[in-house]
N, C-alpha and C positions, 0 to 999 in steps of 0.2 A: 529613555535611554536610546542611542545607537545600539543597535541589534542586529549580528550578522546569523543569520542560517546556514548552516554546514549540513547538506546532506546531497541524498543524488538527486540533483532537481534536473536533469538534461537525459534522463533515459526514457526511451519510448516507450513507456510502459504508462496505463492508465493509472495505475494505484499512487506511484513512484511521483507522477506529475502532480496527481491530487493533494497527496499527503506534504510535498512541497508548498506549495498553492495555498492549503488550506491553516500550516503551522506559520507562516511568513505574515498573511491576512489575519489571522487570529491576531498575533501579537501585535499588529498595526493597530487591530481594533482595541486594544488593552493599552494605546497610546504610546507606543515606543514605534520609534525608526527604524524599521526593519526593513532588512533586504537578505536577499538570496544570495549565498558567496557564490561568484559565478568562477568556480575553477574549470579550468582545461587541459586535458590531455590527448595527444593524438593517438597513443595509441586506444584508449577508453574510447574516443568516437568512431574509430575502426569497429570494434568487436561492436556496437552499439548499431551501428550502419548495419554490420553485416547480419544481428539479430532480427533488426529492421525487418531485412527482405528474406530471410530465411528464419525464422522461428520457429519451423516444427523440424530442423535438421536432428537425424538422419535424411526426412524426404523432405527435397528439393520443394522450393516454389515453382507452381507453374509461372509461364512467363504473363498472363491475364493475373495471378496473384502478385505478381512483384510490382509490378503497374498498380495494383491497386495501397500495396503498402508501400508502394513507395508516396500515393497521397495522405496516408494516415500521419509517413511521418513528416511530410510538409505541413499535414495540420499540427502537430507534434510543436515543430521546428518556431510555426507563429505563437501558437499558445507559448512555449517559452518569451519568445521575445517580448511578449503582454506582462512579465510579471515582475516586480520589483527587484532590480541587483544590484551589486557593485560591479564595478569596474572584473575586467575578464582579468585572470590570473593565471600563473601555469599550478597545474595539481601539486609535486612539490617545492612550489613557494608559496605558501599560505601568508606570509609576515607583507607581501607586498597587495594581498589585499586591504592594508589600510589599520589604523586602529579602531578597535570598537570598546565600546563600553560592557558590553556582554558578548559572547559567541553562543549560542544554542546548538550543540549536535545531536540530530535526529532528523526525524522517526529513522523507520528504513531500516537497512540493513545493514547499518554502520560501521558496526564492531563485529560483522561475521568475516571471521578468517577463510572461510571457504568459497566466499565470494570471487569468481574467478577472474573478476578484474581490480574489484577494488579493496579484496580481501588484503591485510596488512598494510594500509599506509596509513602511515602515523599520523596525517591531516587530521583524519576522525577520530582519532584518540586526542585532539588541542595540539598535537605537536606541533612547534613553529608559529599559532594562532598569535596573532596579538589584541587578549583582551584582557579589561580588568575582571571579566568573571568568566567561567568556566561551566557550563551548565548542558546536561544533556535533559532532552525533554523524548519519550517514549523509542529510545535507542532501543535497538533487533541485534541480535545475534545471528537471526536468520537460523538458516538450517548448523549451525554450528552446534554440537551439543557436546561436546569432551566433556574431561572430568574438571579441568580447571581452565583460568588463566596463566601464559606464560608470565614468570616475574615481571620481565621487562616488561610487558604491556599492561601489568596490571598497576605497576609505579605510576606509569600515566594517569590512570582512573583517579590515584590520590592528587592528582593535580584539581580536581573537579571540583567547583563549592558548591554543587548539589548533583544528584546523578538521581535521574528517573528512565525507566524501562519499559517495552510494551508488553512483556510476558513472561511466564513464570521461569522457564530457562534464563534470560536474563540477569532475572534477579538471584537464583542461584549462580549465577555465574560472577556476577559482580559482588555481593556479599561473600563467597571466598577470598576472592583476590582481595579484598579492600578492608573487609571486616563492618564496611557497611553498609545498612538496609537501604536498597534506593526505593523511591517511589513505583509504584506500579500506575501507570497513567494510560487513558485512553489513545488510539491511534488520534491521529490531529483531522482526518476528516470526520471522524464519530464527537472530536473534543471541538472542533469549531467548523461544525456541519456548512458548505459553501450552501447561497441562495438557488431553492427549488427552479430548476431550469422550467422556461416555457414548454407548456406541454403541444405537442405536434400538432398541427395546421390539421384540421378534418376529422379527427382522430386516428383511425384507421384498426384493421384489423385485431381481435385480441390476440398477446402473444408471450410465450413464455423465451426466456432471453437468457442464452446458456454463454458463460465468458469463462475462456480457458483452454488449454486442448492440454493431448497425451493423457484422456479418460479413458477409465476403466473400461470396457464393452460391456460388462453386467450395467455401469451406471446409464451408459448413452441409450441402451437399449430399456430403462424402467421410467428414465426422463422423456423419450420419446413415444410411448407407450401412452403413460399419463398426459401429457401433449395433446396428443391426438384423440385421444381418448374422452377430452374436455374441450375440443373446438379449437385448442391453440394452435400457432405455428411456433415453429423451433426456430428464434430468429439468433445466430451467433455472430460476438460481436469484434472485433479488432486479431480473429486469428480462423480460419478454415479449422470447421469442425466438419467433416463430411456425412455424420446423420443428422444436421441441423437444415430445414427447408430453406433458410433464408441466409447470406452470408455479408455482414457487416463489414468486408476488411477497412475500407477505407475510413472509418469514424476517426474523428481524434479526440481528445479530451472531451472538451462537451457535448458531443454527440452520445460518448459515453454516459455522461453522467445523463442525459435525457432517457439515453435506450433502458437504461434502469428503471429510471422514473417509471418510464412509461407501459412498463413488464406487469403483465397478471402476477406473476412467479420469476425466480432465477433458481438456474440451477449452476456450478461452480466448482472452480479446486484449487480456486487465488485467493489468498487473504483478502482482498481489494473486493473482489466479490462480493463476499459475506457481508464486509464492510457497507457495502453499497446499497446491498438490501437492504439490510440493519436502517442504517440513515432512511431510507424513505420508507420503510416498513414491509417491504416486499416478501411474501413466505419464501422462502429457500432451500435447500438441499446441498448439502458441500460434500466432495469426495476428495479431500484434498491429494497431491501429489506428495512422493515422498519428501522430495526440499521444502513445500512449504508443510507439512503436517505438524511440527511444531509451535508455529503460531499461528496455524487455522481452530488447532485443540484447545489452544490455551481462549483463543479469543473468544469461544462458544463457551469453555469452562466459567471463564469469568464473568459472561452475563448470563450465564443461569440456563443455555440456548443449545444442553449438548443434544439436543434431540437432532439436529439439525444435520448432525456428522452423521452419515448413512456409512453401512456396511453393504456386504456384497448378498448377505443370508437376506435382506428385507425384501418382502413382496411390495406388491400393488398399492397395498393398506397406507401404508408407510408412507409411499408419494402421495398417495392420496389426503394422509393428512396433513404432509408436511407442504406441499404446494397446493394447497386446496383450500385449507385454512389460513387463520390469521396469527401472526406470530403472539406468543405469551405475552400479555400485557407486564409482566414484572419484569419483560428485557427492555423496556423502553425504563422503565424506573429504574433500572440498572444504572442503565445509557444517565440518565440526570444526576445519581448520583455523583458518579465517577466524577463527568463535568467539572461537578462540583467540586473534585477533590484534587483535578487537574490545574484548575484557575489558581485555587490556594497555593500547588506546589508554585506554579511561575510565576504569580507575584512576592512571594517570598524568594524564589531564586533571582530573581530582577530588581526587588525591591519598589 
């Protein structure tokens, strides 16, 4: 089948790019034509640009930071150009990117209304899409969590000849409005894990790899603690953590995915994080932030892994076994399950 991808595949963000990447290539590898619907808006690449080079605002980038993210996101800027699209389109005119024979909207955070830029446009709800199927594959609410759907957007949803979610808000959310149960599916780089990047030239020092900022001080100070305390360095990756020894800004995409790889441990408060570990088996620690705590919970909930969500009451112990150890072997049998139950939903939603 022609196979368009509806999601945010152009934000600077590691997870955002992966999960792009990894749902696009998946479905090529299941033999359909797929591509990345490459919409455009200026003012989305404004706010994008500007998160770029200031990400921890309120405090400013220095100007040796901006410099450096500003080559993250020319790494950013190539890895897109590397990846399967159509033809560039403006955001609201989705019908002129072409017809397809299916549109897929997901992963990401597609249907969260509090999304501050691309919260409410009807794109990601199919509006104006032109395909003969309608299919979301592990669609987010994000940090959204009301009581319901508005009518009008929930009309949309009945447009859909299959709807699957990545987490349990979600799926409450979509079974109100619809009255029906959507699949619960794996994120798409856990559901079509990209190839293990080369591991680093020499190898080089051991070290624990903290991705994220605007942490807790009780968490920075028991990750650092445990760190040091075991010979690691505190290497962070794609944002200034300032009690991390070593500072990644400039990585992009696969530098990411290697810095993971190549981590004793991760400690974290991004879904993509978790994510990351999980996929190459890395122990971890997550202290999620408020906006993502909803699907950092659900994600740990659902393969079996809540141990992994740290509070502010745990000692020493706690890192110790959670980065010290090796994760539960039944989350990886999780992890295959699911797989499994992910492949079934989209060759039945694609046929």
């Amino acid at each position: 089948m022609k196979v368009g991808v509806l999601t945010f595949h152009r934000c600077i963000n590691y997870g955002s790019y992966w999960q792009a990447r990894c749902l696009v290539e998946g479905l090529r590898a299941m033999g359909h034509d797929a591509v990345l619907l490459d919409h455009d808006a200026d003012h989305v690449r404004r706010v994008e640009w500007r998160c770029a080079f200031q990400p921890l605002l309120p405090t400013r980038s220095s100007r040796d930071d901006v410099r450096a993210y500003g080559n993250k996101a020319r790494a950013f800027l190539q890895a897109f150009d590397r990846l399967p699209q159509s033809a560039r389109f403006p955001l609201d005119r989705p019908g002129e990117a072409g017809r397809f024979d299916a549109v897929v909207i997901g992963s990401d955070e597609v249907w969260n209304f509090a999304h501050p830029w691309y919260g409410y446009k009807p794109i990601f709800w199919g509006e104006g899409v032109d395909a003969g199927r309608l299919v979301s594959y592990a669609a987010s609410f994000g940090n959204y969590d009301g009581a319901a759907i508005e009518p009008g957007w929930a009309m949309k949803l009945d447009r859909f000849d299959a709807l699957s979610v990545r987490d349990a808000n979600g799926r409450r959310l979509v079974e109100g409005a619809t009255g029906r149960v959507p699949a619960t599916v794996l994120d798409p780089c856990l559901q079509f894990p990209p190839p293990a990047p080369a591991p680093a030239a020499g190898g080089g020092a051991p070290y624990l790899l903290v991705y994220g900022h605007g942490f807790p001080e009780w968490f920075g100070a028991r990750v650092r603690d445990w760190a040091h305390a075991n010979g690691r360095r505190v290497v962070s990756v794609g944002y200034r953590v300032d009690w991390a020894d070593e500072q990644r800004l400039e990585a992009g995409p696969d530098d990411f995915h290697a810095a993971v790889a190549g981590a004793d441990a991760v400690a974290t408060n991004f879904f993509h994080g978790c994510v990351f570990a999980l996929l190459h088996g890395r122990p971890f620690a997550t202290a999620p932030s408020a906006y993502r705590s909803n699907k950092v919970r659900d994600l740990v909930a659902k393969l079996g892994a809540e141990r992994h969500l740290v509070g502010e009451g745990q000692g020493a112990a706690a890192y110790d076994a959670l980065l010290g150890g090796p994760i539960e072997p039944g989350v990886g049998t999780r992890i295959r399950a699911l797989r499994e139950e992910g492949h079934a939903f989209l060759a039945a939603a694609l046929g």
